[in-house]
C-alpha positions as CSV (number, residue, x, y, z in Angstrom):
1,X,-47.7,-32.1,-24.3
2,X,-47.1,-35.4,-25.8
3,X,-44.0,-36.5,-28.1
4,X,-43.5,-39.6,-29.8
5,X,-40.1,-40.3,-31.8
6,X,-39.8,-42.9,-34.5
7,X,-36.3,-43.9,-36.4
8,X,-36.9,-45.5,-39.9
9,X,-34.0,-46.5,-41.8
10,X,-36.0,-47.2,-44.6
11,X,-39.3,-46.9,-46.4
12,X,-40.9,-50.0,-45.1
13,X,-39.8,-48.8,-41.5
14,X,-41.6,-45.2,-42.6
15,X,-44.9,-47.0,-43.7
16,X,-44.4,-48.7,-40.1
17,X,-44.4,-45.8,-38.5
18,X,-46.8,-44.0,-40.7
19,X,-49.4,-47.1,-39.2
20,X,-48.3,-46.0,-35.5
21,X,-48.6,-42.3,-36.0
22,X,-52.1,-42.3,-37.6
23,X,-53.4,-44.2,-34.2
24,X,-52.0,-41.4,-33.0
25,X,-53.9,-38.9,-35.1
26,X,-57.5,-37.2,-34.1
27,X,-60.1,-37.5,-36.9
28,X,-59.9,-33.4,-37.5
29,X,-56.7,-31.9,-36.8
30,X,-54.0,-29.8,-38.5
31,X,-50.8,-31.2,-38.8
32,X,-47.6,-28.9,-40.2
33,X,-44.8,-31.0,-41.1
34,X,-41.6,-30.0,-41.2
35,X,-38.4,-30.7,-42.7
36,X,-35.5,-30.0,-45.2
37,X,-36.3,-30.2,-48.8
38,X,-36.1,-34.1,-49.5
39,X,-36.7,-35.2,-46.1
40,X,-39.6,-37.3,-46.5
41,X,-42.3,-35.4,-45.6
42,X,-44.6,-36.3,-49.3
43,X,-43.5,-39.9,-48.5
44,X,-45.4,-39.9,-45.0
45,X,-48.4,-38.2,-46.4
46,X,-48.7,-41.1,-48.7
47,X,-48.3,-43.9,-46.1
48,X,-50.3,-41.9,-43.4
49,X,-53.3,-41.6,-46.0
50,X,-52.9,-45.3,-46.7
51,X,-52.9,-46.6,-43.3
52,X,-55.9,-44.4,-42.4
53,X,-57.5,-46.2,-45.0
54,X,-58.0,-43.5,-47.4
55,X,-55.9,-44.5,-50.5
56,X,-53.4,-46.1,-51.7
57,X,-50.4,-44.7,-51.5
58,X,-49.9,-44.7,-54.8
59,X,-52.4,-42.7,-55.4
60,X,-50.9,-39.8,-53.3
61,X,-48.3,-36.8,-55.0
62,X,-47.1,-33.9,-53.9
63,X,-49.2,-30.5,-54.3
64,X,-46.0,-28.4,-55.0
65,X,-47.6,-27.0,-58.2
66,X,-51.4,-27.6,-57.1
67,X,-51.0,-26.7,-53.8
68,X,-53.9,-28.8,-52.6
69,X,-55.1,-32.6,-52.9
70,X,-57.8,-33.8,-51.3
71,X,-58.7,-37.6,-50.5
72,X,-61.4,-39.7,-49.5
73,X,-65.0,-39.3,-50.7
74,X,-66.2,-37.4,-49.1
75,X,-62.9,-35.5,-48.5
76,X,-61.2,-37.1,-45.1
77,X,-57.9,-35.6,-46.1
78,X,-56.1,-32.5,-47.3
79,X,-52.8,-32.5,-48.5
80,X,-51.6,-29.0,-48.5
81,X,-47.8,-27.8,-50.2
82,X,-46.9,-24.3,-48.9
83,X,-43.1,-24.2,-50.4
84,X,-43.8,-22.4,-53.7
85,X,-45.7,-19.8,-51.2
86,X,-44.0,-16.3,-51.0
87,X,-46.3,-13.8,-49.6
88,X,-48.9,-14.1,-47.0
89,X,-51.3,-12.5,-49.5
90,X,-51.1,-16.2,-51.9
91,X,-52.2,-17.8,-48.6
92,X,-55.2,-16.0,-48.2
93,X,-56.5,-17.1,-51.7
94,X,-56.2,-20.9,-50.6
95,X,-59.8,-21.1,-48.6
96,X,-57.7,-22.3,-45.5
97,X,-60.2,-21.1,-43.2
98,X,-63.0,-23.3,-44.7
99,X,-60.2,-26.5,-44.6
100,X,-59.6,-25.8,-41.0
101,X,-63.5,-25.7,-40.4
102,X,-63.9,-29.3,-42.2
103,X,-64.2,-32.5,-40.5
104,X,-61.0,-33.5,-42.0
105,X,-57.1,-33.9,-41.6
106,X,-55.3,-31.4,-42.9
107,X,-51.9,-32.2,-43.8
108,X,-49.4,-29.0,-44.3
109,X,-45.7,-29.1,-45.7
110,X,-43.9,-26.4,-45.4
111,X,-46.2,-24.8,-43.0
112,X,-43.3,-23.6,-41.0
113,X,-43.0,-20.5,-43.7
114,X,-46.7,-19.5,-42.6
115,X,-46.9,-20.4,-39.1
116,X,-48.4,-17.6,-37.5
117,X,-51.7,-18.0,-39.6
118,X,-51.9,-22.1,-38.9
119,X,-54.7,-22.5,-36.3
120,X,-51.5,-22.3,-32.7
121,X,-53.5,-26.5,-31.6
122,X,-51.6,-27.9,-34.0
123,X,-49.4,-30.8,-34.0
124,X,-46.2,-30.5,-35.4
125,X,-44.6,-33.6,-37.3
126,X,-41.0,-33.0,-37.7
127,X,-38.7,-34.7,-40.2
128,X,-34.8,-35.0,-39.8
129,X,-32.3,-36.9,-42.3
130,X,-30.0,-39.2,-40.5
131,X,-27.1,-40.8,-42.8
132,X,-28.0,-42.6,-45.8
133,X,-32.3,-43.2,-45.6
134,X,-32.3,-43.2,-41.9
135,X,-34.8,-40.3,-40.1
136,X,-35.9,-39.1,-37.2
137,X,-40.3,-38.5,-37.2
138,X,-41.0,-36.6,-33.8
139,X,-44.9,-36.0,-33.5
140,X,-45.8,-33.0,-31.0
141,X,-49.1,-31.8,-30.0
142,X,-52.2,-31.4,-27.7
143,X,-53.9,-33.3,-30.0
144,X,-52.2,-36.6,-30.5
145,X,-53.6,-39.6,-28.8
146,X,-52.2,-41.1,-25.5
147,X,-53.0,-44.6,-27.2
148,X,-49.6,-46.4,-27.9
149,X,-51.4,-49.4,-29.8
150,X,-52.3,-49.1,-33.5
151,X,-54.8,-52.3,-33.1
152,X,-56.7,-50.1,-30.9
153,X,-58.1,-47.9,-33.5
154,X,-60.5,-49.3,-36.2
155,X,-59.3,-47.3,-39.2
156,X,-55.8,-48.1,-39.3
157,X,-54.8,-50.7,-41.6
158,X,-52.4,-53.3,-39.9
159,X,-49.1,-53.4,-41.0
160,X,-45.8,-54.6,-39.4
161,X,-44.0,-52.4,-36.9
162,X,-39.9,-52.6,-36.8
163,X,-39.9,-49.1,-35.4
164,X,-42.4,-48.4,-32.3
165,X,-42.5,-44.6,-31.1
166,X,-41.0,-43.9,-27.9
167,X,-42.7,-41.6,-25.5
C-alpha cells in the first residue's frame, strides 16, 4: 500500500506539502484525516483545496458547526467535520452515501470516530504535532498515486517544495 511522509515546520512548508499530496490524490476518493484537536488538519484542507485549484484558501473554514462545505462549481470537493458527531444515528442524516457516490473528493476530519461506516478504500491522512509548528503528514492508501512529481499533474497549482514526501 503506498505511504508518503512529509515534515513541515511551518505553514508555508504545509502548503508545500499540501501541493505534493494533491498530485498524489485520485479525482474521487475519500480521504479521513486524522489527528489531535489543533493538529492541522482544517489547515491542509484549505491548502489542499487551493493547490487543486478549487479555491482560495481563504475561502476554506472548518464545518465543525455546519458539518459540511462544499467547493468548486460544480462541487469538486467536500469538506466534511465529524467531531461534534455522537451517535451513529446523526451520521445517517448527513447524505454520506450520495457524497461517496459523487465525482468528488471528500475530505473527512474526525472520521476516525465513525470509521466502520467510511467506504474500508479509503486513504487515511494522518496528522502528528512535533514541537513548536513542526508535523508529521503520512498519506496511506490504495488510492494514492505512484507519481512523485507535482508538475506531472495538470490541476495542481505550482508552488515551492522545501519538504518532498518520502516513500
Amino acid at each position: 500500500m503506498p505511504s508518503y511522509t512529509w515534515f513541515p515546520a511551518n505553514v508555508d512548508e504545509t502548503r508545500a506539502a499540501a501541493v505534493e499530496l494533491a498530485a498524489l490524490l485520485p479525482r474521487r476518493a475519500v480521504v479521513q484525516l486524522t489527528g489531535n484537536l489543533g493538529a492541522g488538519k482544517t489547515t491542509l484542507v484549505a491548502a489542499l483545496v487551493e493547490a487543486l485549484g478549487v479555491a482560495p484558501s481563504a475561502e476554506v473554514s472548518s464545518p465543525t458547526f455546519s458539518l459540511i462545505h462544499e467547493y468548486g462549481e460544480p462541487t469538486r470537493i467536500y469538506h466534511i467535520d465529524l467531531y461534534r458527531l455522537e451517535e451513529p444515528r446523526e451520521l445517517f442524516t448527513l447524505g454520506l452515501e450520495e457524497i461517496f457516490d459523487a465525482n468528488a473528493l471528500v475530505l473527512i476530519e474526525w472520521g476516525e470516530k465513525f470509521a466502520r461506516f467510511l467506504p474500508p478504500n479509503r486513504i487515511i491522512l494522518t496528522i502528528e504535532h512535533g514541537d513548536g509548528d513542526h508535523r508529521r503528514i503520512t498519506a496511506t492508501g490504495d488510492l494514492l498515486s505512484t507519481r512523485t512529481s507535482p508538475e506531472s499533474d495538470p490541476r495542481i497549482s505550482p508552488a515551492p517544495s522545501s519538504s518532498a514526501p518520502s516513500s
